[in-house]
N, C-alpha and C positions, 0 to 999 in steps of 0.2 A: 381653511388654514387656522382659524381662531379656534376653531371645534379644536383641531389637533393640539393645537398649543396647551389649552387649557387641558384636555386628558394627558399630556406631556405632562403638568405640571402638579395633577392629583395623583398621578404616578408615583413620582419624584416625591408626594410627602405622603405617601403611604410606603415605599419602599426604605424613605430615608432613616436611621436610627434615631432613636428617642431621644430628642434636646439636640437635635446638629445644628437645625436650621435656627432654630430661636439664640443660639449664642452667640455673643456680642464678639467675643475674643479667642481667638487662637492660643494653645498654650503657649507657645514661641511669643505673642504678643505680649501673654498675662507675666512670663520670665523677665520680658524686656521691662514690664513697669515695675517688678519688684527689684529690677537690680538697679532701675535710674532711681530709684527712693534715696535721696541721701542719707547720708549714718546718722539715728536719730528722730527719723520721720518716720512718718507712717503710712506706707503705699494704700492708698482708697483704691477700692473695688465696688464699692457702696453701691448698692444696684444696680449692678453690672448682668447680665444674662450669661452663664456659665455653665447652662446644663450638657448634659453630656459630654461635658468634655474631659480629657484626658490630662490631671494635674497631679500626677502620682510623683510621690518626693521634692513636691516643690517646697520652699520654704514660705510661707505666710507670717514669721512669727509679727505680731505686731501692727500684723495690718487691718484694717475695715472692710468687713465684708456685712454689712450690716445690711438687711433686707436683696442680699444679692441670693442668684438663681440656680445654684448647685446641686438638682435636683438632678438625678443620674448620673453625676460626674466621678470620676475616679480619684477619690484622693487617697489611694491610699499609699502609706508613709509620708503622707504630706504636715508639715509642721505647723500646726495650728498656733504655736506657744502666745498666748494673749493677746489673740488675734479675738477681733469683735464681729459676734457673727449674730447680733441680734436680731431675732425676725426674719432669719437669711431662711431659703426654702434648699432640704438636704434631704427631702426623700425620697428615697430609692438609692443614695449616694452610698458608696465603697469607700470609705474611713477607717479599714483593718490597716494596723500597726500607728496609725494617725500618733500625730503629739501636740496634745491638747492642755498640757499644764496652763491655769489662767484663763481659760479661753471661756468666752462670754456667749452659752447659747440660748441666751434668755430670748424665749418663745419663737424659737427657732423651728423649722419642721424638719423632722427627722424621721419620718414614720416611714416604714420598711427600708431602713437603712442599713447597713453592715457596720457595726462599730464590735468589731471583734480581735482581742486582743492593742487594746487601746495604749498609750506608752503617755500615764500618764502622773509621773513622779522621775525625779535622776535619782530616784532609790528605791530600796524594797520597802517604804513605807513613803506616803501622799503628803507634807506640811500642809498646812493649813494654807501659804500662800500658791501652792500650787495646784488648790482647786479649782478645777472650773465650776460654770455657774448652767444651770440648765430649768432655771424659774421659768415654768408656765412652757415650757417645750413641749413638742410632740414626738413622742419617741415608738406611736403604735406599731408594733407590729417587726420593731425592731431585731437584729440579732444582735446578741446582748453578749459580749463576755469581757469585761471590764472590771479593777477598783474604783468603785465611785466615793470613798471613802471621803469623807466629810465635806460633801460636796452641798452647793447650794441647790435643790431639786421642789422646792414647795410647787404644788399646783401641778407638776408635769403630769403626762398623759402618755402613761408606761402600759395601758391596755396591750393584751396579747401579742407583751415582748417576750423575746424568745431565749431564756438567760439560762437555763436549769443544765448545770454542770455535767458533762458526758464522765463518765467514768472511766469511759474503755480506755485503756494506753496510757493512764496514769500512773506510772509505776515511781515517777520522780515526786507525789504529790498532787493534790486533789486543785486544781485551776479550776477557779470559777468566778462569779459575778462578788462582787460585796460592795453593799452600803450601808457598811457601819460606821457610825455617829453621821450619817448621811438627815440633810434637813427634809422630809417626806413629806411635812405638814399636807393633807387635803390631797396627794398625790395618786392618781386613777390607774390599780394595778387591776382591773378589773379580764378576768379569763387567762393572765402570764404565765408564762411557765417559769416557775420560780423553784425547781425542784435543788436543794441543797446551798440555796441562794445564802449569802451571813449578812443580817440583819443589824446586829446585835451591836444594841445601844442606839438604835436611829430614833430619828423624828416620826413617828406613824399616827399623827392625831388625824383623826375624820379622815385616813386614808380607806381606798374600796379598793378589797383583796376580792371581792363577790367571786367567784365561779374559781379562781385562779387555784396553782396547783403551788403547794409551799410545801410538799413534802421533805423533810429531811432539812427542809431548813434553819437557820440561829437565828431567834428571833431576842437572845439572848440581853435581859436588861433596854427593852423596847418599849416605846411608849408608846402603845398601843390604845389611848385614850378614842372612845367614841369610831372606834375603826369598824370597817362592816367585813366581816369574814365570810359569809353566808356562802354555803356552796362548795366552798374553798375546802380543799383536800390538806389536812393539817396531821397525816400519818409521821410520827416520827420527827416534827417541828418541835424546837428547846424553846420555852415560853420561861426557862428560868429567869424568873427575879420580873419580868415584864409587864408593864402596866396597862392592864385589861381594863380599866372601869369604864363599865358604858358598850364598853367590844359588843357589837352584834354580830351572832353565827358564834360565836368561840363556845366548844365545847369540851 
């Protein structure tokens, strides 16, 4: 009988989806604590285990998710608005249409995540108060099609994210990634696909582009102090006005 039990229950976590059993809360649970938050607080999640679950279109705005477990979880349309999500672990998580104005993902894991098509301004241009923060994040291996427009990003680890603008079916205009006036200081693009990515005017000091693909990209008025390009496929990149001294690989 115990023999059975136990191949009953290796079964059970070999057949069951990724993050079922490790999640602490139901979404129907996690609704009920953001709706008893009263007006003005701020609903804790705060190391909460949340993986794989199902939080598409919830609202979050303002709450603590701070080192909580959202690693395969669905948020997508989920409201992030200045929600703190420091150290929170979000890879392999669905964040397409997310809204993230404010939102705090300081060294957050994000690597193989979906953040495509991000909603992160209430207009066609980002204020300064509505960026978020993604200092020292993991964003490896990401899919990437976002404004990250003057965002706070020094130290992230954007290694072979996947951002480089599709062409096809753009007949309304070219949609793509941009991190212009974006803070990159020391920021790890190393292998990205960065193809028609706009640049122009960021922070790029001692950032590593090594192997990555920048074709077609604006690098436009970029300070590109001490940054390592080596490898990096630079067909067709605007280095107008940009600050090369030190650049290794730029040719």
């Amino acid at each position: 009988m115990r023999l059975a039990l136990n191949l009953f229950w290796i079964t059970c976590l070999i057949l069951t989806p990724y993050g079922v059993l490790s999640a602490e809360l139901t979404r129907s649970q996690v609704q009920s604590i953001l709706d008893a938050t009263p007006a003005g607080q701020k609903a804790s999640l705060a190391g909460k285990s949340l993986a794989g679950t199902d939080l598409h279109d919830l609202d979050f705005s303002n709450a603590d998710l701070s080192g909580a477990d959202l690693s395969g979880a669905d948020l997508r349309g989920a409201k992030l608005v200045r929600s703190k999500l420091i150290g929170a672990k979000l890879s392999g998580a669905r964040l397409n249409l997310a809204w993230i104005m404010g939102a705090d993902f300081s060294h957050a894991d994000l690597s193989g995540a979906d953040l495509e098509t991000l909603v992160v301004s209430a207009g066609l241009q980002t204020l300064p108060q509505e960026a978020a923060t993604f200092v020292g994040a993991n964003l490896s291996g990401a899919k990437v099609t976002a404004r990250f427009s003057l965002y706070d990003m020094r130290g992230a680890n954007l290694s072979h994210i996947r951002a480089s603008a599709d062409v096809r079916n753009q007949s309304m205009g070219l949609i793509r990634t941009e991190f212009s006036q974006t803070n990159l200081t020391d920021a790890n693009f190393h292998g990205a696909a960065l193809g028609r990515v706009n640049f122009a005017f960021a922070k790029l000091s001692r950032a590593n582009f090594s192997g990555a693909d920048l074709s077609g990209a604006d690098l436009t008025g970029a300070d590109l102090t001490d940054a390592d390009l080596t490898g990096a496929n630079t067909a067709g990149t605007d280095f107008t006005n940009a600050v090369l001294r030190g650049t290794k690989g730029y040719r």
